[in-house]
N, C-alpha and C positions, 0 to 999 in steps of 0.2 A: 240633889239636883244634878248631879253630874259634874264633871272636870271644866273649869274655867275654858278654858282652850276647850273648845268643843271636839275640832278634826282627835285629840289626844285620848277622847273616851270614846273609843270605834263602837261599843252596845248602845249607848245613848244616840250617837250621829246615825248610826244606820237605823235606829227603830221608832228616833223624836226627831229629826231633821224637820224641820219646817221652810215649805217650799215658801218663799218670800220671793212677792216681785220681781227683784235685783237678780236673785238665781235664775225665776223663769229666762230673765232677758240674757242672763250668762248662755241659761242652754243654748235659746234662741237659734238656729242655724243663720236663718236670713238677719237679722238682727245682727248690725256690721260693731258693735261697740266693743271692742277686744281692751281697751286696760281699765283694769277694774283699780277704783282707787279710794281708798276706804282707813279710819283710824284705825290703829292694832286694838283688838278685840272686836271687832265691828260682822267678823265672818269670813273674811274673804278666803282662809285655806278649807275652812269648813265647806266652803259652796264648793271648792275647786275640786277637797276630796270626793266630796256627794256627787258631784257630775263625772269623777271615775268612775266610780261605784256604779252609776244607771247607766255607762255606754263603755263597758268596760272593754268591747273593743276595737274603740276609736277615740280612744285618749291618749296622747303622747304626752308624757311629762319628763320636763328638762328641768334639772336640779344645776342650778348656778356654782355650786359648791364643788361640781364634778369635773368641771368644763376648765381647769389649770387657768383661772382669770387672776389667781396672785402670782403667779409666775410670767405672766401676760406685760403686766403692771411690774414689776418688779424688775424686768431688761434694761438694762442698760440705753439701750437702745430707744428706746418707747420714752425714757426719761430726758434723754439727750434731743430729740425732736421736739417730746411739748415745752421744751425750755428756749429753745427755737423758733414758737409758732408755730410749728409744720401742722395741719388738722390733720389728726389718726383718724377722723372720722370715717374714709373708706375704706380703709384697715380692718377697723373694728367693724363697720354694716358687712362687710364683705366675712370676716367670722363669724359674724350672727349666721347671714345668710348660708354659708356653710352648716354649721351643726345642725340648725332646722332641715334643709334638704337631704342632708342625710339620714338623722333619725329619721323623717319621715320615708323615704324608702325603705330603712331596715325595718320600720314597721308595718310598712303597706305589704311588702314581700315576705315577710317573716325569712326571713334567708339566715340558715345558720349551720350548712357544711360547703365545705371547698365547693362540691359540687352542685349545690343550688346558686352558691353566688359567681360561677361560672355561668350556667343559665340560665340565670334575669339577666345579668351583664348582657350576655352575647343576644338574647331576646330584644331589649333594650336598645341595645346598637343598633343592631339591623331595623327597627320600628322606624327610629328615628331618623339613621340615613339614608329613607326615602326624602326625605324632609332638607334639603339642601340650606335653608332657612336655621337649622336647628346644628348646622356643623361643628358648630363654638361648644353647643350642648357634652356634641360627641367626646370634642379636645377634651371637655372638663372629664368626662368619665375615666377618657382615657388616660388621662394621669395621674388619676388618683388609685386605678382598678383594685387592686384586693386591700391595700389601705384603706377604703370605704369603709370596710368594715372591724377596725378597730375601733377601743372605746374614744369615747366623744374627745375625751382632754389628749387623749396621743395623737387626734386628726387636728386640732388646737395647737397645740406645739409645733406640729410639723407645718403648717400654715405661717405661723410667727416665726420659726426660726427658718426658713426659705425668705422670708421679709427680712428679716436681720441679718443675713449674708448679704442677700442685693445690697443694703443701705452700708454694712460694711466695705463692701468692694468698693461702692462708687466714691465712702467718701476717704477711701486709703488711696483712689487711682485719680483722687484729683483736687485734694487738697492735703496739707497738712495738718496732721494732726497732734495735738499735745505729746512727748514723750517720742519713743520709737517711731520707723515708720509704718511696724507691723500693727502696733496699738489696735484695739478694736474701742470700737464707741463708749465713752460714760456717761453716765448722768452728768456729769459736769462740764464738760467739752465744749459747749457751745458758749459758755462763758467768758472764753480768752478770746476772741473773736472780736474783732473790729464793727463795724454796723453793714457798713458794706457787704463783706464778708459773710457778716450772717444773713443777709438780703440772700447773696449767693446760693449760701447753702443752702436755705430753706426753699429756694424755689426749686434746687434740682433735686431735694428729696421729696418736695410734695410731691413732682413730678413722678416720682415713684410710688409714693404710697396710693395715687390716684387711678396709677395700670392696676392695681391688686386685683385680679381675678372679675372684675364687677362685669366686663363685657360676654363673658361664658357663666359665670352667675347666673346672668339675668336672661340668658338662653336655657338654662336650667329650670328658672322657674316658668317657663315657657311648658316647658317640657310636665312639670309635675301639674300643672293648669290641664293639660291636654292628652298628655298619656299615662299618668299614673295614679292621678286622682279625678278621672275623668268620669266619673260619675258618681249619681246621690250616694250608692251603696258602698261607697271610695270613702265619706264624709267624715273627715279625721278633726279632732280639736287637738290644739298641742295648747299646754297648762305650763305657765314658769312660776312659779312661785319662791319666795325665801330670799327677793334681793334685796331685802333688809338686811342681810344680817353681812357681819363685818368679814366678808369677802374677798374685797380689795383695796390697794392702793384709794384713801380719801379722794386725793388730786385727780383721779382716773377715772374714780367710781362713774361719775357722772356721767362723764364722755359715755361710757360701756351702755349705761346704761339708754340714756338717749339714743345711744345708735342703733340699740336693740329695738325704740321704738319707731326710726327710718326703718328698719327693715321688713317689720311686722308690717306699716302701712304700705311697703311695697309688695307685700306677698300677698295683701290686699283683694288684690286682681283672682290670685287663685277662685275658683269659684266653692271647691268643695272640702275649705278649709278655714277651721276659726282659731286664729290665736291669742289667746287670752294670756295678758300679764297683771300681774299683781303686783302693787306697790302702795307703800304706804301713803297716806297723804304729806305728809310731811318733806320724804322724798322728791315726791310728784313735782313738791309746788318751788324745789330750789334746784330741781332741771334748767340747765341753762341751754333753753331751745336754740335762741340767740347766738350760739355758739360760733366764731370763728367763718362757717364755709354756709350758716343762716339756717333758722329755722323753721318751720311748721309748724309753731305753736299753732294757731287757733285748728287745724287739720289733727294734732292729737287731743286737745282738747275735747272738738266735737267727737272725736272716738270714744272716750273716757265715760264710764259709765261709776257714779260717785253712791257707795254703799249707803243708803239711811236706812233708819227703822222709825216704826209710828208704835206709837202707843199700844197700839190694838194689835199690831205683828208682835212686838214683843211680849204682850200679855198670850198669846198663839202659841209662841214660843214656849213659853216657863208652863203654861196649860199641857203641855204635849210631852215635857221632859215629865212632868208632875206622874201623867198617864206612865209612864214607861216604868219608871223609878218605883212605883208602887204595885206595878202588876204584878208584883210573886207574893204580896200581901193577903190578909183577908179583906184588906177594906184597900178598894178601890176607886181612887180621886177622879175626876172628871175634870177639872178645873182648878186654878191659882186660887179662886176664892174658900176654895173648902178647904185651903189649908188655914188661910188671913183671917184675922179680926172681922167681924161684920162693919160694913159703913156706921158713922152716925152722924150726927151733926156738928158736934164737936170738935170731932180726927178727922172727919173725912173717910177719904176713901184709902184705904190702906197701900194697893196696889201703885195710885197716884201718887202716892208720899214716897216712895219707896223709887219710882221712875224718876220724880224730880229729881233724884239726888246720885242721878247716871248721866253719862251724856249720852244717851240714846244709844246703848250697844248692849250688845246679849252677854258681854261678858262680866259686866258691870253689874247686869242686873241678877247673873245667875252669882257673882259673888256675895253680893248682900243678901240673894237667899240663902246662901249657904251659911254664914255666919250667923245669920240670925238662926237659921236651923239647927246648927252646933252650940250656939247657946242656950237655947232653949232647953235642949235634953230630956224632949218630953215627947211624947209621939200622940202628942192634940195638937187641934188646932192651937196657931200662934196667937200671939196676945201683941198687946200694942207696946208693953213692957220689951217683951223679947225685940220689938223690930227697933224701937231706942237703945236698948241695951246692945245689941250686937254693932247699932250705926258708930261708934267710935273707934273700933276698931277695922270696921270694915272703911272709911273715910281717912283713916292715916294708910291704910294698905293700897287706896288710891290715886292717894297725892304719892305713896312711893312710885304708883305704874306710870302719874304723868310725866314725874321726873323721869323716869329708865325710857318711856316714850321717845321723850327730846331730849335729851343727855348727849346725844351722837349729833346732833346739830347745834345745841345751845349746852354746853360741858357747864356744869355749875348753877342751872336755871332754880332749881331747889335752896340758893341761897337768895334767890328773887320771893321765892314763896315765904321763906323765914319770916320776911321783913314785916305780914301781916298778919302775922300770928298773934292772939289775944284781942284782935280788932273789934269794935264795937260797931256791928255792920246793919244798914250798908252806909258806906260810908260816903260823904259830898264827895264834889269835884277836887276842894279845896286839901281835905282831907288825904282824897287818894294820890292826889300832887305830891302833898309833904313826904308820903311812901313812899312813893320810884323817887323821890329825891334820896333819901336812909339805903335805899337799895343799889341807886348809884354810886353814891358817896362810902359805901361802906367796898362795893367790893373794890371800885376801883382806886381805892387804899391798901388793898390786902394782895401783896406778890403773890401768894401762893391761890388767889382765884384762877380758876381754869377755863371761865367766861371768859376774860376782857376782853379779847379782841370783837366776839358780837355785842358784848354792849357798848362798848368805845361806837363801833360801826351805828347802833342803831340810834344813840343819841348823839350820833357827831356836830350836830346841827345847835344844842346846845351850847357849844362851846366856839361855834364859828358861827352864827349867824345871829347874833344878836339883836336882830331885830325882826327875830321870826314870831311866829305867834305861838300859843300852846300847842296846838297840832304838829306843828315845825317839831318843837323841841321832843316835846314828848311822844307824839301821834305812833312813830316805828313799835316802842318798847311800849303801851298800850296796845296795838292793833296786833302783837304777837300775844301778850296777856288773852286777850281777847278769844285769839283763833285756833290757841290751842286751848280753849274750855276753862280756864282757870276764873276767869271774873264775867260777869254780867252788866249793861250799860242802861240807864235811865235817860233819857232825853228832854224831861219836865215832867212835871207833879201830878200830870193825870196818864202820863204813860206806863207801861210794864218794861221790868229788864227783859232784856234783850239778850240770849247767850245766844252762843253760834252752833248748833246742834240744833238751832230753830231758825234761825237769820243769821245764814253763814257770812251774808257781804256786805253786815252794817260796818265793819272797820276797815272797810276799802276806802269808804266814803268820805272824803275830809271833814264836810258841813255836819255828820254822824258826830265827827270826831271833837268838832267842835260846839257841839249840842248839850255834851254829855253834861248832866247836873249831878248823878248820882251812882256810884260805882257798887256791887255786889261780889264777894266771893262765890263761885256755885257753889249748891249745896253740896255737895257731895264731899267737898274739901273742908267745911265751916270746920267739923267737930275736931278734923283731923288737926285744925290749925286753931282749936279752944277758942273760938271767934264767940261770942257773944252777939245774940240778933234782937234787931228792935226795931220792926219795921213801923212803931207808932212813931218815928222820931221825927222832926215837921223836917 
């Protein structure tokens, strides 16, 4: 069936892609919804690759990895102000907006010897300095001119470390600082400081970070609106993907990335320009919009365009990889069914047994094919045997992806799964109480858990609010169970569980939370965790 990671198997993504809703509306030009936010495994580099691929020359892709953001995070300087209060926030939107404006030039102009980027330069100039309006535009060009065109992280550096002078000078020519008087800034400096004192400082360095380039910026993006991407046949998308991965500075990350989404929604305005960022959900949902200088949560929100799959895409899906995978064969598949078991009454439908036991992502489902097709070892159709037989192996290879999932947000979450291992499911209210009691108690006994501090955080309430109700104590470290796919919820004897890959905002809900009668592991995790199932149990 092809490679888990779909983007990873370039013969299968370019010849079974399946064009899914979520993608049309990625291409979408008019379609304003730029961050795509979706589980790992769920598609999103796959769509992002496939949408190079059909407009191969109006895709700009910026790799986060390129762009010197641990060396950003890692100054001195940058540590020494968020220890202070100071908000980097126009620091960093002002570096966003930077790298964007210019890859997008070096792409629109394709300029690549001295002598073309002398004229667009001088082209450029003269366009714009009819434009008395657009003067700031000009400044910006002009100080930047043949540095434009270095790689993305040396125009990065050189932006930070012009910030990190100013914020040295001002605060060597007017206060004192720890140690010599030539000292330059550390992470720690802001610590010996009186409160007064740091009032001081903080407001004459905001006061700097807040000139950072943002008033010739935003004369720039004036400019790529009106002269340089002024038309449909201009219609550039720029793709970021990969700020998953571990990047930067923890403490920073956030900032960065937040402010990358201020900038996107200011560049907004461009008319013949879509920027799409990718981010996990996970990520997405512990952005602190709220931040310091205020956010625009519900403005990114409605931008945010949230990847699902249905039943019937997904069966589209594994239909079309099936077609590809077999076309150098003599016998050629049309469909997932002509590999599967026939329905009956008994099993069911094979396809459907096999979906329930995903959380609705193409990666999940093409893994169970694939183990069950490597088990099998047989080139007939599969049997109902093969698809039990491969499910315990492919259900523990699960619960490893949800642990590695959220591991970088919740370090140790895999010793919360332990606790209901061998469980005789599904289990009452009462029941799954007694659990997260064994899962609290156990870790927050053990020094060497690399949790406590979010679980300390999530059942604080527990321990200081004794006269909360179940929801109080418990509600936090349930409604995270819940929202990352691990358990299913009952709400009385004639209802269905409820997992969140189908009803994502029943654990928002307190009255939800406090309905619950009957608790489920999903399936996908039972076998992995020898759970025992009895759903005749009163």
């Amino acid at each position: 069936m092809g490679a888990e990671q779909a983007e990873a198997d370039k013969r299968l993504l370019h010849s079974a892609f399946y064009e899914s809703d979520d993608y049309l509306t990625i291409s979408d030009k008019d379609d304003r919804r730029c961050f795509l936010i979706a589980r790992t495994g769920s598609g999103k580099s796959a769509a992002l690759q496939q949408l190079q691929e059909d407009n191969p020359e109006h895709v700009v892709r910026i790799i986060p990895e390129d762009l010197s953001l641990q060396y950003i995070t890692n100054l001195g300087v940058m540590r020494y102000l968020d220890g202070l209060e100071v908000s980097l926030d126009p620091l960093f939107i002002a570096l966003w907006k930077h790298v964007l404006l210019v890859e997008l030039i070096r792409h629109r102009y394709k300029v690549n010897t001295p002598a073309a980027k002398a004229t667009f330069l001088a082209t450029l100039r003269d366009k714009i300095r009819r434009d008395p309006g657009k003067k700031a535009a000009l400044e910006y060009l002009e100080e930047f001119q043949d540095r434009f065109w270095v790689e993305a992280d040396q125009r990065v550096r050189e932006v930070t470390e012009k910030f990190e002078e100013r914020i040295n000078k001002e605060a060597k020519g007017k206060v004192a600082l720890p140690g010599s008087a030539d000292a330059t800034l550390g992470a720690s400096s802001g610590d010996t400081y009186s409160s007064e004192v740091r009032m001081e400082l903080a407001d004459r360095f905001q006061r700097i970070v807040n000139e950072t380039q943002m008033a010739r910026l935003n004369k720039m993006v004036n400019v790529l609106d009106e002269d340089i991407l002024d038309s449909r046949q201009n219609f550039t998308y720029v793709v970021i993907d990969d700020l998953d991965r571990d990047w930067v500075d923890d403490k920073l990350a956030n900032g960065l990335i937040r402010c990358l989404f201020r900038a996107v929604l200011d560049l907004q305005r461009v008319d013949n320009l879509k920027i799409i960022v990718a981010l996990r959900t996970n990520i997405f949902e512990h952005l602190d919009f709220g931040h310091r200088s205020g956010g625009q949560e519900e403005k990114f929100r409605a931008l945010a365009l949230r990847m699902r799959w249905t039943a019937a895409e997904l069966q589209e899906l594994v239909s079309e990889r099936i077609k590809v995978a077999t076309a150098g064969f003599d016998v050629r598949l049309r469909s997932v069914y002509d590999i599967l078991p026939r329905p009956n009454v008994t099993r069911g439908d094979a396809l459907d047994y096999m979906l329930q036991r995903t959380l609705m992502r193409p990666r999940d489902i093409i893994a169970f094919f694939n183990e069950t097709l490597a088990s099998s070892g047989r080139g007939e159709r599969l049997t109902w045997e093969d698809i039990r037989g491969a499910e315990e192996a492919y259900s523990r290879n699960r619960l490893l992806a949800l642990r590695d999932e959220w591991k970088t947000s919740y370090p140790g979450i895999d010793r919360i799964f332990e606790v209901f291992e061998g469980m005789t499911l599904p289990m009452t209210a009462d029941e799954f109480t007694r659990r997260l009691d064994d899962a609290i108690t156990q870790t927050a006994g053990d020094p060497n858990f690399a949790g406590a501090d979010w679980v300390a955080e999530l059942t604080a309430k527990m321990w200081t609010h004794s006269e909360g109700s179940w929801s109080d104590w418990y509600g936090p470290l349930v409604s995270l169970l819940y929202n990352i796919g691990f358990i299913g919820c009952k709400t009385g004897s004639r209802s269905e569980f409820r997992f969140a890959q189908d009803h994502p905002d029943f654990a928002e809900r307190t009255r939800n939370l406090e309905s619950i009668t009957d608790v489920d592991i999903h399936p996908a995790f039972q076998m992995g965790l020898d759970c025992r199932v009895n759903y005749s149990r009163p």
